[in-house]
C-alpha positions in Angstrom: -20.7 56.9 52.6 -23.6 55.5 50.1 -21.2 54.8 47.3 -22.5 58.2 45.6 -19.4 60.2 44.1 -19.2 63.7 45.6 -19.8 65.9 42.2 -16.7 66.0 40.4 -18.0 68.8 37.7 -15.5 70.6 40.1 -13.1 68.7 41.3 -13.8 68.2 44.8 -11.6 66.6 47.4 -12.6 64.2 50.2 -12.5 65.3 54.3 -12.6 63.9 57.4 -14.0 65.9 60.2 -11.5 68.1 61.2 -10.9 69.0 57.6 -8.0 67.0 56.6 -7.9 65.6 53.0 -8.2 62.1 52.7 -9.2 62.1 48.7 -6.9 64.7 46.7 -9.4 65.3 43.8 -8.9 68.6 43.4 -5.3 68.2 43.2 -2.5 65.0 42.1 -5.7 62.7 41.6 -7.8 65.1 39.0 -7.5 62.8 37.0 -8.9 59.6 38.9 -12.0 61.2 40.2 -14.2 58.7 39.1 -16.4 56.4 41.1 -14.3 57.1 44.1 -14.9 55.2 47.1 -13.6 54.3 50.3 -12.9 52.8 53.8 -11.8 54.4 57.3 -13.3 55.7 60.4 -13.9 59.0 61.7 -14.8 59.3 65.3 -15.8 63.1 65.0 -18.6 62.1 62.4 -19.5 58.9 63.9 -18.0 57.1 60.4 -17.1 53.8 60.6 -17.1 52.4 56.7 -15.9 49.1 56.7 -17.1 48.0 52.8 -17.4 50.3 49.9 -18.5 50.4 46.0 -19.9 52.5 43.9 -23.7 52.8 43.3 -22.8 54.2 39.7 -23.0 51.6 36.8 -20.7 50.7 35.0 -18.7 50.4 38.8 -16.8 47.2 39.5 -14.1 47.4 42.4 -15.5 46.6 45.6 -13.3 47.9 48.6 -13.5 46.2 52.1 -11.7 45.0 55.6 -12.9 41.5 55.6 -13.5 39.2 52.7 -16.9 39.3 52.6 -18.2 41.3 49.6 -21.6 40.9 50.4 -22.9 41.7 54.3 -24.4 44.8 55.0 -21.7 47.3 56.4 -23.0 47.3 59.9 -22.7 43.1 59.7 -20.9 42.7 63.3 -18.4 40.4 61.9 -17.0 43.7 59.7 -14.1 45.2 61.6 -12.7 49.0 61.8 -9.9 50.0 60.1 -9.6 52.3 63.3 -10.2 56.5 63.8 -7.8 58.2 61.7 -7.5 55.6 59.0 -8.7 56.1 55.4 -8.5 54.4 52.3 -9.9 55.8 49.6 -9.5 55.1 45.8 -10.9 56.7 42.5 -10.4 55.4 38.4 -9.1 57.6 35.6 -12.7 56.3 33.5 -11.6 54.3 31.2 -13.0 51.1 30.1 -12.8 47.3 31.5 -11.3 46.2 28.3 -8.1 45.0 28.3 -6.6 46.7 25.2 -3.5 48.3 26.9 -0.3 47.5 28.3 1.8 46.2 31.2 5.4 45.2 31.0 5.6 46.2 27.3 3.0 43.7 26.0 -0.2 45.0 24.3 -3.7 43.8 25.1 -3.5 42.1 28.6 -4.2 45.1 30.9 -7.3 46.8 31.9 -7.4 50.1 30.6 -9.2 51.7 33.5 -6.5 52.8 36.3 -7.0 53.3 39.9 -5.2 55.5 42.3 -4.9 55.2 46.1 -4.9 57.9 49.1 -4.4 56.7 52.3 -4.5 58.5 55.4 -3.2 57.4 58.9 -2.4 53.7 59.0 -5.0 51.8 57.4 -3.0 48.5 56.5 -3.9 45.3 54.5 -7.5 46.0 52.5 -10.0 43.7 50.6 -10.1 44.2 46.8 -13.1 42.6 44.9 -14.2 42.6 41.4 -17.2 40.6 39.6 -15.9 37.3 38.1 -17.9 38.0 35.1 -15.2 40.2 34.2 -13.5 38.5 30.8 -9.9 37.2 31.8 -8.6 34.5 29.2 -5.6 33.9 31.4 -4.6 34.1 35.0 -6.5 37.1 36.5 -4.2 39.5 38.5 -3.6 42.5 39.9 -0.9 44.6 39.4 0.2 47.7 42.0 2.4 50.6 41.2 4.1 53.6 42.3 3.7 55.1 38.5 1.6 54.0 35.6 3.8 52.1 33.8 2.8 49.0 34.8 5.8 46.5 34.1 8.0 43.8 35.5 9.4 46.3 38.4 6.0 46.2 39.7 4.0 43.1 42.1 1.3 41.3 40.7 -0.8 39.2 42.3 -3.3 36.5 41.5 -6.8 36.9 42.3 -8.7 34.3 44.0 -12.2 33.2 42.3 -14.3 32.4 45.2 -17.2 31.7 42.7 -18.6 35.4 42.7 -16.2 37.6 43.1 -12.1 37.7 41.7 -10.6 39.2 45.2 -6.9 40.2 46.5 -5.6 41.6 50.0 -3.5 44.5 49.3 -1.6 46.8 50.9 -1.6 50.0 48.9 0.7 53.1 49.6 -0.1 56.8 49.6 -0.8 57.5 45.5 -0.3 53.6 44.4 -2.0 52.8 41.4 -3.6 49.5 40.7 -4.7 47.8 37.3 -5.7 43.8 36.6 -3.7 41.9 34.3 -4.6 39.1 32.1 -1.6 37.1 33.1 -1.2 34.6 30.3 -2.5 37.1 27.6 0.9 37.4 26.1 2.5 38.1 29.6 3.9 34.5 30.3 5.5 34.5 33.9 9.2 34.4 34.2 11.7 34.4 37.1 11.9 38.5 37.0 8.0 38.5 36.7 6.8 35.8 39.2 2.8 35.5 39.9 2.4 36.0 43.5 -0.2 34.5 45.9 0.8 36.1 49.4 -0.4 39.5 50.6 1.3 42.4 48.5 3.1 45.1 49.9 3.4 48.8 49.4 5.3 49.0 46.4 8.7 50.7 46.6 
């Protein structure tokens, strides 16, 4: 709720109020236990989260329902994802260089990895990064039901709105998402098209 990372030293999952998991830490996302944040609302503990990021340094993914990256979660033009609906998302803690690979081309995608849980329906969500972060191309995210991040996959370009790179998404149950330096030795062709619209759960 404060962007502080329940203590992972064991790995500790995420619940709403009537004890259903909505982060599987302890479980299929072990691995991606850092920095984990999130959006939803819980009725029962009178949550309504709306924007989230990490307090920790070193954090850079901003998670929200509006695009605005900036208001105060309580801002009355926020809206509610709705009771029942989560998004949450944690990184594998790796590094914001891009020194590995999607689509069998070294050196244009992020090395750190995030995964996805959603609970309920919480639809399209507001991703956000600094635009301080280094992109020598056309900065993009990619989505993925796997971590091989290739052609198979959707990408879509962020928009710079002069402080923040930021994409709509709509993630799936255990996506995982990366940014791609598009250009970086990943020029687009016909089977790996840069998209602008919203981007779908990935099948």
């Amino acid at each position: 709720k404060y962007g502080i990372t329940l203590d992972q030293t064991t790995a500790t999952s995420y619940l709403n109020s009537s004890t259903t998991e909505i982060y599987d830490a302890d479980g299929t996302l072990d691995s991606y236990d850092n920095n984990i944040i999130g959006i939803g609302q819980d009725n029962g503990s009178e949550l309504n989260q709306k924007i989230s990021k990490s307090v920790n340094s070193g954090s850079i993914l901003i998670l929200a329902n509006d695009q605005d990256f900036t208001s105060a979660n309580q801002d009355v033009g926020r809206t509610s994802l709705g009771d029942g609906n989560f998004a949450l998302t944690g990184h594998n803690g790796a590094g914001i260089s891009f020194s590995s690979t999607y689509n069998g081309n070294a050196n244009n995608r992020m090395d750190r990895i995030w995964a996805f849980d959603t609970t309920g329906a919480p639809g399209s969500v507001y991703v956000a990064i600094p635009n301080t972060v280094s992109f020598s191309g056309v900065p993009s995210v990619v989505i993925s039901a796997d971590t091989t991040f290739d052609s198979s996959d959707t990408i879509v370009t962020l928009t710079d709105d002069g402080t923040y790179y930021w994409a709509v998404l709509t993630p799936g149950d255990g996506a995982f998402m990366s940014f791609v330096d598009v250009g970086r030795n990943t020029p687009p062709t016909h089977s790996n098209p840069i998209l602008t619209s919203e981007l779908g759960t990935d099948t």
